[in-house]
C-alpha positions as a printed NumPy array, in Angstrom:
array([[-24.915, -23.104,   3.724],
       [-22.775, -24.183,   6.574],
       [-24.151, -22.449,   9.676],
       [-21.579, -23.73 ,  11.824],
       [-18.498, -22.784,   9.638],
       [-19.762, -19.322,   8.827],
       [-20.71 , -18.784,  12.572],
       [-17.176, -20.142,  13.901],
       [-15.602, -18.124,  11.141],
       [-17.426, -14.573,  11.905],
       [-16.554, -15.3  ,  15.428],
       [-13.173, -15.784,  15.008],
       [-12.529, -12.587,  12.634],
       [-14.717, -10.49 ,  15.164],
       [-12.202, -11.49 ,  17.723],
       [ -9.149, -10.952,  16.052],
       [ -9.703,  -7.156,  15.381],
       [ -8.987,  -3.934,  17.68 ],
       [-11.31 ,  -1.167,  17.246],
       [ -8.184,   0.899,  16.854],
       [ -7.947,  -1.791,  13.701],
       [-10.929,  -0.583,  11.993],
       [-10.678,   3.522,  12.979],
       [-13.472,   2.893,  15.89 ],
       [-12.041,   4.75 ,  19.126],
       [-11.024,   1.916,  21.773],
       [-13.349,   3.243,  24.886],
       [-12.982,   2.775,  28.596],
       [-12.885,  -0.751,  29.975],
       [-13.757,  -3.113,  27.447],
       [-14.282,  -6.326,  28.649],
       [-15.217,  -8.308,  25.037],
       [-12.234,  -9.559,  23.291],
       [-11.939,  -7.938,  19.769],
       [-14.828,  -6.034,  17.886],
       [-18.217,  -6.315,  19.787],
       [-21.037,  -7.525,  17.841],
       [-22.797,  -4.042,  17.424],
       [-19.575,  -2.471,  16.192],
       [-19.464,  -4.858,  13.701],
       [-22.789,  -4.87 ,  12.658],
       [-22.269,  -0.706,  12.31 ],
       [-19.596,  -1.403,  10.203],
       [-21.743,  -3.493,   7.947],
       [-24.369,  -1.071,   7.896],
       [-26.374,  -4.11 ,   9.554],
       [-28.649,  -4.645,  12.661],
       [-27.127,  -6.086,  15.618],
       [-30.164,  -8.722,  16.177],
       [-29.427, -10.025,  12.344],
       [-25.625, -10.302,  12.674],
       [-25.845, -12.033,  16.182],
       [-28.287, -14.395,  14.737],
       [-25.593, -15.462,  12.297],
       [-22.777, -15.717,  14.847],
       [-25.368, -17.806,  17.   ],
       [-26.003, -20.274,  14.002],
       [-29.373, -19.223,  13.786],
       [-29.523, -16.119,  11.007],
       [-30.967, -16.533,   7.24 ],
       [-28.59 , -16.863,   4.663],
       [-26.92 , -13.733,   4.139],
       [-27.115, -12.179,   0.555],
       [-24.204, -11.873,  -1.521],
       [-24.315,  -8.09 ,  -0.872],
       [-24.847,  -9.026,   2.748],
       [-21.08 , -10.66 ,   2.718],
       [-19.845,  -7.959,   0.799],
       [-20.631,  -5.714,   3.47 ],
       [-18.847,  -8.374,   5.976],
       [-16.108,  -9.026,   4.155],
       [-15.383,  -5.017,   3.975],
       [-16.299,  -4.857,   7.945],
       [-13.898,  -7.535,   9.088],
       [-11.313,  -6.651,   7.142],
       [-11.143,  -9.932,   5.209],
       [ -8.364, -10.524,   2.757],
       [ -9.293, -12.061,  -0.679],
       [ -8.998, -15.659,   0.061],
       [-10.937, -15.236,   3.854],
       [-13.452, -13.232,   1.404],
       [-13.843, -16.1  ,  -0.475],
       [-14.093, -18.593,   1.899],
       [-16.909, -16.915,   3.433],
       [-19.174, -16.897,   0.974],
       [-18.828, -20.447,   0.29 ],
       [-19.743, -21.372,   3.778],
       [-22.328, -19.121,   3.311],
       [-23.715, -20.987,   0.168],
       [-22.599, -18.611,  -2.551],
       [-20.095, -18.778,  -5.122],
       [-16.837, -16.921,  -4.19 ],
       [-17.397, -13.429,  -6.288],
       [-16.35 , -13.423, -10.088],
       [-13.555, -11.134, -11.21 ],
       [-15.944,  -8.534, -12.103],
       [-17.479,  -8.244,  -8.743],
       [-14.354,  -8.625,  -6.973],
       [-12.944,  -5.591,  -7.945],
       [-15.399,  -3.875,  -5.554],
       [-13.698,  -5.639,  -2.43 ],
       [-11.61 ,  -3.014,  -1.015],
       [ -7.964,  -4.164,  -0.412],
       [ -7.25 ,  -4.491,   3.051],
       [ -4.124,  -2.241,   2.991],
       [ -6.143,   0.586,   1.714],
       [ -9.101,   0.241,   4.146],
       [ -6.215,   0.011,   6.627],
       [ -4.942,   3.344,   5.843],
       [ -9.005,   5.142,   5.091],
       [ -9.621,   4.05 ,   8.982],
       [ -6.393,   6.682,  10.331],
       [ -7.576,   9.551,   8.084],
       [-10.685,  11.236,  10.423],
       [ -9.281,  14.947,   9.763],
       [ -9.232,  15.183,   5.96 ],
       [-11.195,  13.906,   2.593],
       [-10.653,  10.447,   1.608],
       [-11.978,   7.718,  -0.602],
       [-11.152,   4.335,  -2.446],
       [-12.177,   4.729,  -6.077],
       [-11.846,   1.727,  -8.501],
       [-10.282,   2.494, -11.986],
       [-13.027,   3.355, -13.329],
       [-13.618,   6.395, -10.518],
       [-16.316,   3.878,  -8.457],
       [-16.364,   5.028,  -4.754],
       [-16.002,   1.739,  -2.723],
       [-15.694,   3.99 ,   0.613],
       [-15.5  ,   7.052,   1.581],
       [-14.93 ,   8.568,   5.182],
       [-17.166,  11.391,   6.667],
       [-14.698,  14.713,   5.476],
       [-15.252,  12.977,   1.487],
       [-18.858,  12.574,   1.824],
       [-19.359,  16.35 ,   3.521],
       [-17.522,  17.572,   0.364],
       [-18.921,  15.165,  -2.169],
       [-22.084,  13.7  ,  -1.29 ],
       [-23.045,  10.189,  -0.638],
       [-21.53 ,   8.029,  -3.377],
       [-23.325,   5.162,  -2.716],
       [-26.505,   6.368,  -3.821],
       [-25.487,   5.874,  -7.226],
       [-26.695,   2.472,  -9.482],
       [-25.968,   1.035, -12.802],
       [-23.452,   3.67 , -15.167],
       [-23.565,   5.854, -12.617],
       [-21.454,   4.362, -10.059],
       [-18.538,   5.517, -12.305],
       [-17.544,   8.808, -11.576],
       [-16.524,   9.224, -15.421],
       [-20.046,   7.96 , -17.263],
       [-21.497,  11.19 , -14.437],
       [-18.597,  13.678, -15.088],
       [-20.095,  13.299, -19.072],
       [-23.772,  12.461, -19.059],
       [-24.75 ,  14.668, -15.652],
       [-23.81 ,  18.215, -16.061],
       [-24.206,  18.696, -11.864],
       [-21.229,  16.432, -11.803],
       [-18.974,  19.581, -13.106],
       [-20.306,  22.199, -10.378],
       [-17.602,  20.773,  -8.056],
       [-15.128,  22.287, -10.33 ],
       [-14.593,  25.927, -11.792],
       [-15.414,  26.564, -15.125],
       [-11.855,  26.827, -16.038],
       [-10.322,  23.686, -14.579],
       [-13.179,  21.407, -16.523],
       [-11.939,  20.979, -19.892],
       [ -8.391,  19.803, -17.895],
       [-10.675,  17.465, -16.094],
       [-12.635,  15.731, -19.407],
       [ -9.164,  15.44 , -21.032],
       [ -8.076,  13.539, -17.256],
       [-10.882,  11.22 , -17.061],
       [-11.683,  10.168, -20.455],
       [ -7.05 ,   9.344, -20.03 ],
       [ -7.683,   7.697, -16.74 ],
       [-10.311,   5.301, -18.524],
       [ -7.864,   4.865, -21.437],
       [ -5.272,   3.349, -18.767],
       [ -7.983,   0.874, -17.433],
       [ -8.816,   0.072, -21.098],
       [ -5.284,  -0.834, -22.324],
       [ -4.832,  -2.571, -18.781],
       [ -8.368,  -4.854, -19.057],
       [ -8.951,  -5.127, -22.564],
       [-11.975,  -3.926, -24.687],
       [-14.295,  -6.856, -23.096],
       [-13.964,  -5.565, -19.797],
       [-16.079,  -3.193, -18.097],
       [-13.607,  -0.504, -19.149],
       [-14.607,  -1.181, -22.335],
       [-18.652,  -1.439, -21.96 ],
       [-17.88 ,   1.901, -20.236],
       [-15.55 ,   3.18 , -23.227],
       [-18.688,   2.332, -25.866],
       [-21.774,   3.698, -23.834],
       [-20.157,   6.939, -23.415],
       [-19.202,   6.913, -27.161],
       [-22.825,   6.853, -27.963],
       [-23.853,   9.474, -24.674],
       [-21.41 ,  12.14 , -24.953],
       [-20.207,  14.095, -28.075],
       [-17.192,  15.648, -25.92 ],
       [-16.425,  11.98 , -25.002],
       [-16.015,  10.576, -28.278],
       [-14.082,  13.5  , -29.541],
       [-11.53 ,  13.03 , -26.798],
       [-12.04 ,   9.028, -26.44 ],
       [-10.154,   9.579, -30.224],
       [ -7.186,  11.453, -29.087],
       [ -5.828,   8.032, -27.236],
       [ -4.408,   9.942, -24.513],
       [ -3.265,   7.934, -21.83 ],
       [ -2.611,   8.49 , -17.943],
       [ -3.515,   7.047, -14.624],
       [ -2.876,  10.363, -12.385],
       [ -4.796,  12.529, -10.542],
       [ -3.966,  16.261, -10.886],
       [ -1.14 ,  17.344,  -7.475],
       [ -3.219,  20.555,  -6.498],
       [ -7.213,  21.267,  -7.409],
       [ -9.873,  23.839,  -6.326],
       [-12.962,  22.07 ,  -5.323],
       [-16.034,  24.478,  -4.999],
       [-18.421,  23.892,  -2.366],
       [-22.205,  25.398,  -2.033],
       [-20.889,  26.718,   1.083],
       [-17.541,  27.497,   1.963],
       [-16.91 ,  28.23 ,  -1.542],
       [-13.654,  27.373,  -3.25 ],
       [-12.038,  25.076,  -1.57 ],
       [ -8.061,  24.383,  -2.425],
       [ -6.752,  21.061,  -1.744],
       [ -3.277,  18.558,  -2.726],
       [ -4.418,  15.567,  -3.9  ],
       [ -1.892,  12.146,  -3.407],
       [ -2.984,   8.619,  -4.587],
       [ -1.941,   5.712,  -3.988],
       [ -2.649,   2.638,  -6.021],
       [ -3.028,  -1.201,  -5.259],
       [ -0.879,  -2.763,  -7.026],
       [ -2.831,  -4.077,  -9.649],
       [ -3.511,  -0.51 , -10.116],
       [ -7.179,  -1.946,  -9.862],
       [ -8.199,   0.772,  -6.884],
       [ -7.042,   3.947,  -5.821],
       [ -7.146,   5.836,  -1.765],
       [ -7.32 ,   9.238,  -2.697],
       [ -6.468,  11.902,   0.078],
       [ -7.319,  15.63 ,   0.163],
       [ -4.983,  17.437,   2.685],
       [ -4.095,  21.349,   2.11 ],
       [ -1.122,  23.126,   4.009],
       [ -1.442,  24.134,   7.214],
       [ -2.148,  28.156,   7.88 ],
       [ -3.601,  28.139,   4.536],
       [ -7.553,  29.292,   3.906],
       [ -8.   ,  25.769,   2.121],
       [ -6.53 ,  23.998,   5.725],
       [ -9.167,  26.602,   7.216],
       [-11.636,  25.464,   5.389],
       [-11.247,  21.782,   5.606],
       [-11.206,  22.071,   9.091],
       [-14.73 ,  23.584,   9.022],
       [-16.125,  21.106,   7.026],
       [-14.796,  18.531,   9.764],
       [-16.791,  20.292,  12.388],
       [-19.962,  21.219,  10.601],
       [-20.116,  17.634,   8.793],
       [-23.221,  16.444,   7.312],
       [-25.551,  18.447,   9.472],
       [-25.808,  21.445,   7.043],
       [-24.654,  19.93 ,   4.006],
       [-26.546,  16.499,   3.214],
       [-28.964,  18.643,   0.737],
       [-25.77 ,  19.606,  -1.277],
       [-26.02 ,  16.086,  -3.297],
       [-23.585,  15.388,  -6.322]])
């Protein structure tokens, strides 16, 4: 581990970024050039004390999930999120975990969208980020290990997965993400994750395999959907996606027209947040 080099280096990233940059609001006379330590450390879901010590060439070395969080923080391109976690001792991530670095041009755009549902989702429906509108209407994503992470192995093996949708609009949404995992499997190969994915739900799911068969292919998401929420209730919502171009990960934004009783309703999730509807886990 090079203390200096990964100090120098934090430093320097901290310092190039606006809080404007990141979606943090700017504030009245700010005196510190770039991103203050504690904003970072927020972003990283870090203390302040433990990121200073590594900007002061004093901290532990950081874990690799430690620079993961960094990486995503200071907005670090591929090759600057590489080169920090070799001064930090580590190997630069393999292809596998690399795919869980959000790409800076997405993360760009998640930072602007405060009003409405958003989230990056890898191709196989992993949420690398959401903002606060996608986790009031979704729950906290991240409290999801192993299989789970993928939003397809829970829409299959966890039947409170489908109580976001109406009863009617679920068969369209097997037949969408068992196609959607098709896509990733023609586009990795049957080694890949997308493949490991492909087999375990083969042996999990009967309504899986049956559809797994049918080799239906597609990397969309549906234009218009009804979401159903414990407590507004039937929410609807336009969907748009856009797609690295690797087609690797995917921002996904929920808007609905203005004057409409889905805009209505959006808008109320915005204001009530979290507060009353953390217990709603999916």
């Amino acid at each position: 581990m090079d203390r200096a080099a990964l100090a120098d280096f934090l430093r320097s990233r901290r310092e190039a970024l606006r809080p404007e940059d990141t979606g943090l609001p700017a504030g009245p006379r700010r005196r510190a050039k770039g991103l203050r330590r504690e904003e970072v450390a927020s972003l990283a879901v870090m203390s302040t004390d433990y990121y200073t010590r590594l900007e002061q060439r004093r901290g532990p070395q950081p874990s690799e999930h430690m620079l993961a969080s960094l990486a995503r923080a200071l907005r670090l391109t591929a090759t600057e999120r590489d080169y920090l976690y070799r001064v930090a001792g580590h190997n630069a991530p393999t292809s596998l975990s690399a795919t869980t670095h959000v790409a800076p041009a997405l993360l760009r755009v998640l930072d602007r969208l405060d009003d409405t549902p958003a989230l990056v989702l890898t191709d196989l429906g992993e949420t690398l980020v959401q903002n606060r509108m996608a986790t009031a209407l979704f729950g906290d994503a991240s409290r999801h290990t192993g299989p789970a992470r993928s939003g397809i192995y829970r829409w299959f093996t966890d039947p409170a997965e489908r109580s976001l949708y109406p009863e009617a609009d679920q068969e369209r949404q097997s037949r969408a993400q068992v196609a959607n995992l098709r896509a990733s499997y023609g586009l990795r190969g049957a080694r890949s994750r997308a493949g490991e994915l492909a087999r375990t739900l083969e042996r999990a799911s009967e309504e899986f395999a049956g559809l797994w068969a049918r080799h239906e292919v597609a990397q969309r998401f549906e234009d218009h959907k009804t979401l159903l929420h414990p407590e507004l209730g039937p929410i609807e919502v336009d969907c748009q996606a856009l797609f690295t171009e690797d087609q690797l990960q995917t921002l996904l934004v929920l808007t609905a027209p203005p004057r409409t009783e889905g805009h209505e309703k959006l808008r109320l999730l915005g204001v009530l947040g979290l507060d009353r509807f953390t217990g709603a886990d999916r």
